[in-house]
MDTraj code that builds the backbone (N, CA, C; nanometers):
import mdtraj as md
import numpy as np

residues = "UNK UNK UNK UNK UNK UNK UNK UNK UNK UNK UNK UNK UNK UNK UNK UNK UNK UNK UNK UNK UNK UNK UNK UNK UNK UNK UNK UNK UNK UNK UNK UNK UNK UNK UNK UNK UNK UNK UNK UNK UNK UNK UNK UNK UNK UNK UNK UNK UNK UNK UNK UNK UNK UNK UNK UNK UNK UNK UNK UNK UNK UNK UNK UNK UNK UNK UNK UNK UNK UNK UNK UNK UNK UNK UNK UNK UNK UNK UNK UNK UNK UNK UNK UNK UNK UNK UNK UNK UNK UNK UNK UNK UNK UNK UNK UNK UNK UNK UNK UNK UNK UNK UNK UNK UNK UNK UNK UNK UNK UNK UNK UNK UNK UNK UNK UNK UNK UNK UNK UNK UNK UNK UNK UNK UNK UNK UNK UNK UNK UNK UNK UNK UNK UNK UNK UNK UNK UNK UNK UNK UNK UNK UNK UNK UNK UNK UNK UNK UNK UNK UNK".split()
xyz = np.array([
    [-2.0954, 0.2536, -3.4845],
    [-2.1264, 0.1204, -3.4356],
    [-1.9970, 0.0435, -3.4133],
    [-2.0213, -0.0116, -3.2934],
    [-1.8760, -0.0722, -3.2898],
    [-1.8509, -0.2704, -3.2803],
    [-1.8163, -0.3222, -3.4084],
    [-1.8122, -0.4040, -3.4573],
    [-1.6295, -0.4730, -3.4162],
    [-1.6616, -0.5870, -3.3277],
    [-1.5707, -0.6443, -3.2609],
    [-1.5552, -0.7719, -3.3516],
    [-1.4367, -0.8250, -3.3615],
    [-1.4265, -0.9826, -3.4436],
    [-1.3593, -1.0625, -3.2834],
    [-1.3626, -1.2142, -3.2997],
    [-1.3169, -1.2670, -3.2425],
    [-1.1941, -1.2503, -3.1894],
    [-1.1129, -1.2431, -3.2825],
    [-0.9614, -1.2014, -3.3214],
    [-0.9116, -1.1129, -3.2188],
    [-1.0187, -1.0047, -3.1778],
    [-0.9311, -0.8896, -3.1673],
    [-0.9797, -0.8776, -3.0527],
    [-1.1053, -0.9688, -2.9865],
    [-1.0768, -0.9482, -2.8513],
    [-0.9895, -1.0177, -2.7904],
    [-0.9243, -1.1788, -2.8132],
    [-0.8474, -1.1943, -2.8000],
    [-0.6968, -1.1564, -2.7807],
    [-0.7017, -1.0319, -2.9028],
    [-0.5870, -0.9816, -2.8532],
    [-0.5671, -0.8547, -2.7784],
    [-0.7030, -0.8171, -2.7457],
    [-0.6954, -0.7255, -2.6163],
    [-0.7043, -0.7923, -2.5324],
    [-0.7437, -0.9192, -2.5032],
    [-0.7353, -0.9690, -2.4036],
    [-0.5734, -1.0101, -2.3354],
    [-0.5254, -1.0646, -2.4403],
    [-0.3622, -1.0905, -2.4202],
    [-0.2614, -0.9560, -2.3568],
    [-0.3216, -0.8292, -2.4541],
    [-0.2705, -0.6911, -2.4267],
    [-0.2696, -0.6518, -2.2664],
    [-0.4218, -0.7296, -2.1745],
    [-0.4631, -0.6619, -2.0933],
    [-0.4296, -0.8004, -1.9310],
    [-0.3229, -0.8735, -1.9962],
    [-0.3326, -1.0375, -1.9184],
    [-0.1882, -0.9279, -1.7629],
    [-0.0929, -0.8503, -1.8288],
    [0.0072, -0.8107, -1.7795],
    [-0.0272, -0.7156, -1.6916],
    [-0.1106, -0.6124, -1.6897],
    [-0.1894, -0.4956, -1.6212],
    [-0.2829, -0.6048, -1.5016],
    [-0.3264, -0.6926, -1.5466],
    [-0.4457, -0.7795, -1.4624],
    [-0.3649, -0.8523, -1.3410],
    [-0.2191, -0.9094, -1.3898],
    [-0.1502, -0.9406, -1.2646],
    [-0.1051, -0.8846, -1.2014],
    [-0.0560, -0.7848, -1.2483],
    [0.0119, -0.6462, -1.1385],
    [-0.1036, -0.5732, -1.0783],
    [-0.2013, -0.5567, -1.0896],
    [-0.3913, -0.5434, -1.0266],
    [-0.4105, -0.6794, -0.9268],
    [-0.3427, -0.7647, -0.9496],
    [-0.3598, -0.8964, -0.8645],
    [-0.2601, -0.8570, -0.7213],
    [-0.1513, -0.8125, -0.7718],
    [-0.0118, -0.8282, -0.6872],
    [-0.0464, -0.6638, -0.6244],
    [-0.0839, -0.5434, -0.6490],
    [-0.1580, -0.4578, -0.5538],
    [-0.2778, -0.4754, -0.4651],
    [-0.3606, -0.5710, -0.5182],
    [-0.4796, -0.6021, -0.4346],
    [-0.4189, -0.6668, -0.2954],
    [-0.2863, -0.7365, -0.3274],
    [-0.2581, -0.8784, -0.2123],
    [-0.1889, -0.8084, -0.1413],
    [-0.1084, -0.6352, -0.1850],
    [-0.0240, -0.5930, -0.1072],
    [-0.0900, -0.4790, -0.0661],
    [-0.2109, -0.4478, -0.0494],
    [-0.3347, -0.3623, 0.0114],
    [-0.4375, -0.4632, 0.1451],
    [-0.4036, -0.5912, 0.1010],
    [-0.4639, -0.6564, 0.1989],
    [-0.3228, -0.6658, 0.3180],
    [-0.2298, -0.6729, 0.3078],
    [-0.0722, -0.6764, 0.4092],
    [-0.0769, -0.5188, 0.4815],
    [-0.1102, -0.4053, 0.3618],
    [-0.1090, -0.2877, 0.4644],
    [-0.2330, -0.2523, 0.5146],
    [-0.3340, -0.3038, 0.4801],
    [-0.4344, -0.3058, 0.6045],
    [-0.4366, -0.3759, 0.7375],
    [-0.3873, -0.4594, 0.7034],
    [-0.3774, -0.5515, 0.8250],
    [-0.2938, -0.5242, 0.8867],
    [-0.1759, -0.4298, 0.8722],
    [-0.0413, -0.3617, 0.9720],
    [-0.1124, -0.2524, 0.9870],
    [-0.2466, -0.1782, 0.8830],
    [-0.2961, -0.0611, 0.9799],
    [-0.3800, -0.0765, 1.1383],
    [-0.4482, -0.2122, 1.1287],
    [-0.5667, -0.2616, 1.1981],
    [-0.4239, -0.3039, 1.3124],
    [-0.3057, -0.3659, 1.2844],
    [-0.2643, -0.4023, 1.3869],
    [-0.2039, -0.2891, 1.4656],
    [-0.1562, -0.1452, 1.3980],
    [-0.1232, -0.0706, 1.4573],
    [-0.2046, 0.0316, 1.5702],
    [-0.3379, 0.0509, 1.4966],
    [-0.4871, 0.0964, 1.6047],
    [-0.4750, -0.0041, 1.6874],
    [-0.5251, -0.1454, 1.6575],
    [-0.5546, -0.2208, 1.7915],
    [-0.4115, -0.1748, 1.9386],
    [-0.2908, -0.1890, 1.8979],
    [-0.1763, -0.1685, 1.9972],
    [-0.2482, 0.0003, 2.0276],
    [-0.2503, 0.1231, 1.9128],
    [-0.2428, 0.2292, 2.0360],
    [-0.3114, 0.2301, 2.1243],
    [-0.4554, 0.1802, 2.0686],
    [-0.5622, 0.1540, 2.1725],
    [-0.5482, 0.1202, 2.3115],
    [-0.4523, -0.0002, 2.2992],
    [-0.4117, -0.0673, 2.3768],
    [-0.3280, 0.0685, 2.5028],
    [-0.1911, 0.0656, 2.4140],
    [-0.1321, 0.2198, 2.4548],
    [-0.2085, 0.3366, 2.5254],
    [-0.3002, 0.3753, 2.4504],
    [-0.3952, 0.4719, 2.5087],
    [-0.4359, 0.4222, 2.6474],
    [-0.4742, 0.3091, 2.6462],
    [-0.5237, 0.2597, 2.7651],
    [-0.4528, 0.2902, 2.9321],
    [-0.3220, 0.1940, 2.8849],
    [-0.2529, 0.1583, 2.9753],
    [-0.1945, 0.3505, 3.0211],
    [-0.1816, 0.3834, 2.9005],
    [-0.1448, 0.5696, 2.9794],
    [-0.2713, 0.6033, 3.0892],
    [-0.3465, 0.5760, 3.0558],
    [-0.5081, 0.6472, 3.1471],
    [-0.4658, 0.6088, 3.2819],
    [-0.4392, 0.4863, 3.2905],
    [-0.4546, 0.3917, 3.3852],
    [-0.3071, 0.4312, 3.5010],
    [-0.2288, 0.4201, 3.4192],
    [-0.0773, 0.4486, 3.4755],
    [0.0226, 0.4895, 3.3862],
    [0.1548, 0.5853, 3.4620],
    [0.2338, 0.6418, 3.3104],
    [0.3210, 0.5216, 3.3178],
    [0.3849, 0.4547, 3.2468],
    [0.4953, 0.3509, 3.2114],
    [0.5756, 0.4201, 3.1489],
    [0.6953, 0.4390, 3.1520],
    [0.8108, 0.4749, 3.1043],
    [0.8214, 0.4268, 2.9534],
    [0.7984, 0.4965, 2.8726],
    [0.8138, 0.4809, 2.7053],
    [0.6745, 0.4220, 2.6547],
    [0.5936, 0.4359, 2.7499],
    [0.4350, 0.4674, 2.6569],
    [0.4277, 0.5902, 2.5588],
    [0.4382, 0.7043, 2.5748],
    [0.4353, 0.7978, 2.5267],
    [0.5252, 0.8094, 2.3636],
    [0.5892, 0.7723, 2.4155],
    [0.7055, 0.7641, 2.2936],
    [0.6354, 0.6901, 2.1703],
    [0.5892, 0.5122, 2.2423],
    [0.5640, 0.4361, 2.1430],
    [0.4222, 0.4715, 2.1050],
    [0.3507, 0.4977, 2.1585],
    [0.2225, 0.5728, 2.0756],
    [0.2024, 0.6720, 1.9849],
    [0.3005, 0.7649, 2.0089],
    [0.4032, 0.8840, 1.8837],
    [0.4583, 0.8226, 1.7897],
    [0.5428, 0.6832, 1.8107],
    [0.5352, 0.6047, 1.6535],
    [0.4297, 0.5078, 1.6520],
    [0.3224, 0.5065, 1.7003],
    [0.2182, 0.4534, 1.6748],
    [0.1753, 0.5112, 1.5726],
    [0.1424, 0.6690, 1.5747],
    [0.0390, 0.7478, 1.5251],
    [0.1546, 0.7639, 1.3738],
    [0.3165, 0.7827, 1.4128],
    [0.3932, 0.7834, 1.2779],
    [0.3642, 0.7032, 1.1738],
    [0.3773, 0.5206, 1.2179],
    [0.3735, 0.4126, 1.1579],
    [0.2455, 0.4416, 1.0476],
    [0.1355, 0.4914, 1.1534],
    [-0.0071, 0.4810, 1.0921],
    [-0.0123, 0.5624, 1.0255],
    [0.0552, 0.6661, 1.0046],
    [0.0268, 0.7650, 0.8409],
    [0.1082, 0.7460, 0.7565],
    [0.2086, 0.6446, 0.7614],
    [0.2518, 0.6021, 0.7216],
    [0.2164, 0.4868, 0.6231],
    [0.1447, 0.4190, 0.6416],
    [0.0836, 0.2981, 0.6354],
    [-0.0729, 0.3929, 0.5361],
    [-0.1220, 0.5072, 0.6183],
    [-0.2416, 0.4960, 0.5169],
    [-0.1805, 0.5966, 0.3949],
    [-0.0522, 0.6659, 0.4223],
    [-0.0386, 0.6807, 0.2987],
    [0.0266, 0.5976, 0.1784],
    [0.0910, 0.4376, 0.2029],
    [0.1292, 0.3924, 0.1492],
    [0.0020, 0.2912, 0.0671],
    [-0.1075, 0.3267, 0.1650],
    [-0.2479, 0.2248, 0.0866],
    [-0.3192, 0.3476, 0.0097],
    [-0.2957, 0.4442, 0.0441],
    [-0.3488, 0.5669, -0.0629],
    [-0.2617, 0.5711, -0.2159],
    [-0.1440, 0.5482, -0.1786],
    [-0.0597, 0.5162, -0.3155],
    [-0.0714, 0.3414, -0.3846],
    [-0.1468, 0.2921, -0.2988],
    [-0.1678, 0.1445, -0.3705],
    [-0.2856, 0.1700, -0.4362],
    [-0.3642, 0.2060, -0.3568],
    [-0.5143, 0.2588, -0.4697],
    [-0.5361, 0.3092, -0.5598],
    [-0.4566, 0.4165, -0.5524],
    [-0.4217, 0.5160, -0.6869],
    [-0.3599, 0.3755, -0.7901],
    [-0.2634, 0.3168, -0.7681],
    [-0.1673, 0.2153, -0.9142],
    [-0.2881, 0.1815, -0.9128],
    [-0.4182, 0.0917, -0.8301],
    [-0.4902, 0.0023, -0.8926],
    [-0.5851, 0.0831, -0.9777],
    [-0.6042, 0.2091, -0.9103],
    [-0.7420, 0.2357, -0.9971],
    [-0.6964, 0.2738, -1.1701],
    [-0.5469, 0.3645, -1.1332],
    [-0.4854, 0.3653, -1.2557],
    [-0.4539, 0.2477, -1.3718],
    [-0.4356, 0.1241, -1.3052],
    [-0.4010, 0.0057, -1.4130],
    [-0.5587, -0.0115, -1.4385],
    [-0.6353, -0.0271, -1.3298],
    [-0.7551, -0.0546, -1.3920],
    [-0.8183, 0.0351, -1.5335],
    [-0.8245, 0.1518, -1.4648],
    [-0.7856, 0.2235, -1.5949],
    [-0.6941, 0.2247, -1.7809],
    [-0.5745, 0.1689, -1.7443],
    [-0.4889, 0.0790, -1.8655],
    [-0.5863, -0.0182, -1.8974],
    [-0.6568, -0.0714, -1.8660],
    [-0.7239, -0.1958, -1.9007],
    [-0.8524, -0.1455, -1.9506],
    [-0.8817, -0.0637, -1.9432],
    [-1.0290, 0.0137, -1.9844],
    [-1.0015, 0.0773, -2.1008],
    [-0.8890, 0.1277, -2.0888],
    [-0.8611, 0.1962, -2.2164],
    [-0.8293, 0.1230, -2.3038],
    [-0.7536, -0.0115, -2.2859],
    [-0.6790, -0.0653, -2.4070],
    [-0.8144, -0.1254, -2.4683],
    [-0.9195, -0.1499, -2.3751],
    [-1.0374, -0.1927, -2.4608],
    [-1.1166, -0.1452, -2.5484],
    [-1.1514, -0.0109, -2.4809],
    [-1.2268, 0.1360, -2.5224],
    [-1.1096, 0.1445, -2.6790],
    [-0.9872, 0.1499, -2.6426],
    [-0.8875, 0.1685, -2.7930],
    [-0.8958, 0.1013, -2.8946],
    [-0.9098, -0.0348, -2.8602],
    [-0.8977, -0.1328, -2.9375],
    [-1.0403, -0.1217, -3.0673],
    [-1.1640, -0.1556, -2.9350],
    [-1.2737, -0.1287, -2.9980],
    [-1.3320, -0.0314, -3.0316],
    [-1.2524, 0.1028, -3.0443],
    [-1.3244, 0.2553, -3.0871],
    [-1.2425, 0.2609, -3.2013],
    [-1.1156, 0.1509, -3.1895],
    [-1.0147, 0.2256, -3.3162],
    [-0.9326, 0.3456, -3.2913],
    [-0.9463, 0.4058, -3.1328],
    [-0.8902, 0.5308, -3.1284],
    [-0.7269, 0.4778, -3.0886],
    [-0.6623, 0.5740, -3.0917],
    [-0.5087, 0.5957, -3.0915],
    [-0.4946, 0.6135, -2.9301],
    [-0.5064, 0.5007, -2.8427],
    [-0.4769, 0.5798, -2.7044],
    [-0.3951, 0.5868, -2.6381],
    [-0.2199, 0.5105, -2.7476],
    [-0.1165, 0.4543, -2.6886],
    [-0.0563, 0.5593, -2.5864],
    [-0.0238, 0.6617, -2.5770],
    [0.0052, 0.7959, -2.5101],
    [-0.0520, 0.7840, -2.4030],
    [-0.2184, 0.7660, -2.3873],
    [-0.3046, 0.7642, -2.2240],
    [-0.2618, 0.6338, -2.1825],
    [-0.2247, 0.5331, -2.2289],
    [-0.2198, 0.4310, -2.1862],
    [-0.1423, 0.4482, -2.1219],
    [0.0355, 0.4817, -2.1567],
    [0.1352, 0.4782, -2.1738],
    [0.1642, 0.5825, -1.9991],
    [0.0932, 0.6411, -1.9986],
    [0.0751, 0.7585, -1.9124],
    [0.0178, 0.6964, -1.8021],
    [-0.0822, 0.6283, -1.8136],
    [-0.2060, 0.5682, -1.7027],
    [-0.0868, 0.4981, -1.6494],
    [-0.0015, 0.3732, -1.7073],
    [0.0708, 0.2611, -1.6388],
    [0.2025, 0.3336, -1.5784],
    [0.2417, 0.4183, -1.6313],
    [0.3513, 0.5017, -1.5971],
    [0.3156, 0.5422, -1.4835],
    [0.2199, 0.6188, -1.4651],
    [0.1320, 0.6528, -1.3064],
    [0.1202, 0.5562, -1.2571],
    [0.0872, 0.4462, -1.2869],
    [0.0776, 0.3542, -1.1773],
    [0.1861, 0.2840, -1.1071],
    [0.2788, 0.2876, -1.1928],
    [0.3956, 0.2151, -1.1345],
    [0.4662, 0.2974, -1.0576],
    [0.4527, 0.4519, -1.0923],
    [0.4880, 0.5789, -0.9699],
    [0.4256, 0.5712, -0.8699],
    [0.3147, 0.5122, -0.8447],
    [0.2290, 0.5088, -0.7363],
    [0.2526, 0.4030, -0.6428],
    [0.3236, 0.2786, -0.7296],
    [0.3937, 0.1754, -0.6728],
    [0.4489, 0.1668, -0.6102],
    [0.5805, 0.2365, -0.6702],
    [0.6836, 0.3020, -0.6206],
    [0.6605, 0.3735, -0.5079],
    [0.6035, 0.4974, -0.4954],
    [0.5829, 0.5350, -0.3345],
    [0.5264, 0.4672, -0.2519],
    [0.4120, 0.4048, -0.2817],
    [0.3818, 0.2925, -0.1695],
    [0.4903, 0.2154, -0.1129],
    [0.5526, 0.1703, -0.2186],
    [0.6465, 0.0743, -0.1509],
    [0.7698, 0.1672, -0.0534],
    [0.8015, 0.3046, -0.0691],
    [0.8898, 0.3791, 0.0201],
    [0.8466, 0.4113, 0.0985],
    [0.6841, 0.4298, 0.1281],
    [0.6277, 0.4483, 0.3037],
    [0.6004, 0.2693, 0.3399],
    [0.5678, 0.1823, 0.2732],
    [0.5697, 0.1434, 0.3476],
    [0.6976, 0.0570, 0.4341],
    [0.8344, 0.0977, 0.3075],
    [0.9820, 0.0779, 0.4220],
    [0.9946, 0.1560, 0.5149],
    [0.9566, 0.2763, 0.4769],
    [0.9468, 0.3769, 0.6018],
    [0.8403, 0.3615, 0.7409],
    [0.7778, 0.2649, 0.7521],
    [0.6526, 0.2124, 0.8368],
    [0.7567, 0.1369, 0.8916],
    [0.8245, 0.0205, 0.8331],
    [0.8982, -0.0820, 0.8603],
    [1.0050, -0.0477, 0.9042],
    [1.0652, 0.0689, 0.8963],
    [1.1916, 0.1365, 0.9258],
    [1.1596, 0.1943, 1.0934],
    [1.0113, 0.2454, 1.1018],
    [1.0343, 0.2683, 1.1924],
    [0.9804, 0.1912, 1.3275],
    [0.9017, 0.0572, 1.2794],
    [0.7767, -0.0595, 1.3694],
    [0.9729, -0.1133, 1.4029],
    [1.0688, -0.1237, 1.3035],
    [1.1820, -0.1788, 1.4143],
    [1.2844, -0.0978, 1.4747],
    [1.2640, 0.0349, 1.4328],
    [1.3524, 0.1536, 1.5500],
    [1.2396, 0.1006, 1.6923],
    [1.1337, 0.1032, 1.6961],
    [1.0602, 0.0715, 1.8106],
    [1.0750, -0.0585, 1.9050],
    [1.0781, -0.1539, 1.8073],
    [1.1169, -0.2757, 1.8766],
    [1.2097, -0.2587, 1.9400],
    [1.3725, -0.2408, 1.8989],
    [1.5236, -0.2158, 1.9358],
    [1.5157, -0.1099, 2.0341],
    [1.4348, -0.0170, 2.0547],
    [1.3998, 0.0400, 2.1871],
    [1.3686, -0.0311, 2.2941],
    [1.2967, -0.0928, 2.2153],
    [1.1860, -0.1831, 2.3530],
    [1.2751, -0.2872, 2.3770],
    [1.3716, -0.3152, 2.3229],
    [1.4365, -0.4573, 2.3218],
    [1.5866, -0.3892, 2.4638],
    [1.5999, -0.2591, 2.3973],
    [1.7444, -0.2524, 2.5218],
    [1.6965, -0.1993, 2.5916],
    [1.5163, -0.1319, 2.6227],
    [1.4681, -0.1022, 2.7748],
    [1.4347, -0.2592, 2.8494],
    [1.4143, -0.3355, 2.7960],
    [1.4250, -0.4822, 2.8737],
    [1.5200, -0.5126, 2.9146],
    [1.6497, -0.5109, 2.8330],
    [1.7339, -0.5602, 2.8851],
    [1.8480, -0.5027, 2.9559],
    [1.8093, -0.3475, 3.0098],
    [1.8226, -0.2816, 3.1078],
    [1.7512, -0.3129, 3.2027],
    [1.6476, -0.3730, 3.2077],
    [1.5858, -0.3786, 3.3666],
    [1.6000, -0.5045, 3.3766],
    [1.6278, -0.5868, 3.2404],
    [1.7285, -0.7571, 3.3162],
    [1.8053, -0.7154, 3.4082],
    [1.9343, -0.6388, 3.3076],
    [2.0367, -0.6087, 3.4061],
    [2.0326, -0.5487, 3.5175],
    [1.9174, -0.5097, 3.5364],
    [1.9224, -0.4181, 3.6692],
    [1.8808, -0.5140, 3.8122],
    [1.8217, -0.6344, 3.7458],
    [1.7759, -0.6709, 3.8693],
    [1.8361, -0.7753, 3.9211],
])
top = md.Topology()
chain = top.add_chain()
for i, resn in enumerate(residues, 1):
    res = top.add_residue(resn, chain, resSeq=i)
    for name in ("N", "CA", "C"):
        top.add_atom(name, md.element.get_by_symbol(name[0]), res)
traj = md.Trajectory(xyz[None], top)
C-alpha cells in the first residue's frame, strides 16, 4: 500500500519543477521545427510546381535542398520527442521512486542523460537545416545579382 505524507509530495514535486521546464523549453522548440517543416513543404510544393510548368535555372537544385532541409528538420523533431518523452519519463519515475520507496536514482540518472543527448542532436540537425536554408539563400542572392548585373 502506498502511503504518501504531505511532505513528500512536495518534495517530489520540487525534485520534478527542473525536468518540467526543460519539457516546457522542448515543447516551444518542437513548435519552431514544425513550423520550418510546414514552411519547407509549402515552398517545394511551390518548386514542384513551377518545374511542371517551366524549367528555371536553379529550381532543381533548390528543391534537392528542399528535400535536404526537410530530413533534416524531421530528424531534429524526432530527437526533440525522444528528450520529451524521456524527461517525461524522469518525472514519472521520480514519482513512482519516491512513492514505491524504490532506489531509481540510476534510471533516472540515465532517462535525463538520454534526454539531454537527444537535445543535443536535435539541436545539430537543426544547425545543419540552418546551415543549409542559408547556403541556399547566398545562392539565390548572387544568381540575382548576376542577372542585375547583366542587364
Amino acid at each position: 500500500m502506498i502511503s504518501l505524507q504531505l511532505g513528500d509530495v512536495s518534495h517530489i514535486i520540487q525534485l520534478a519543477i527542473a525536468p518540467v521546464f526543460l519539457l516546457t523549453g522542448v515543447g516551444t522548440k518542437l513548435a519552431v521545427l514544425t513550423s520550418r517543416l510546414a514552411r519547407i513543404i509549402d515552398r517545394a510544393r511551390v518548386v514542384e510546381n513551377l518545374l511542371q510548368t517551366n524549367a528555371t535555372v536553379g529550381l532543381e537544385e533548390e528543391l534537392v535542398e528542399l528535400f535536404q532541409r526537410s530530413h533534416l528538420i524531421n530528424r531534429a523533431i524526432t530527437l526533440s520527442t525522444t528528450c520529451g518523452l524521456l524527461i517525461c519519463l524522469v518525472i514519472a519515475a521520480l514519482f513512482v521512486g519516491d512513492a514505491m520507496g524504490l532506489n531509481l536514482d540510476k534510471l533516472i540518472a540515465g532517462l535525463f542523460v538520454g534526454g539531454i543527448l537527444s537535445l543535443i542532436g536535435s539541436f545539430v540537425y537543426f544547425m545543419s537545416e540552418i546551415i543549409v536554408a542559408t547556403r541556399t539563400l547566398d545562392r539565390q542572392h548572387q544568381r540575382d545579382r548576376i542577372r542585375h548585373l547583366q542587364r
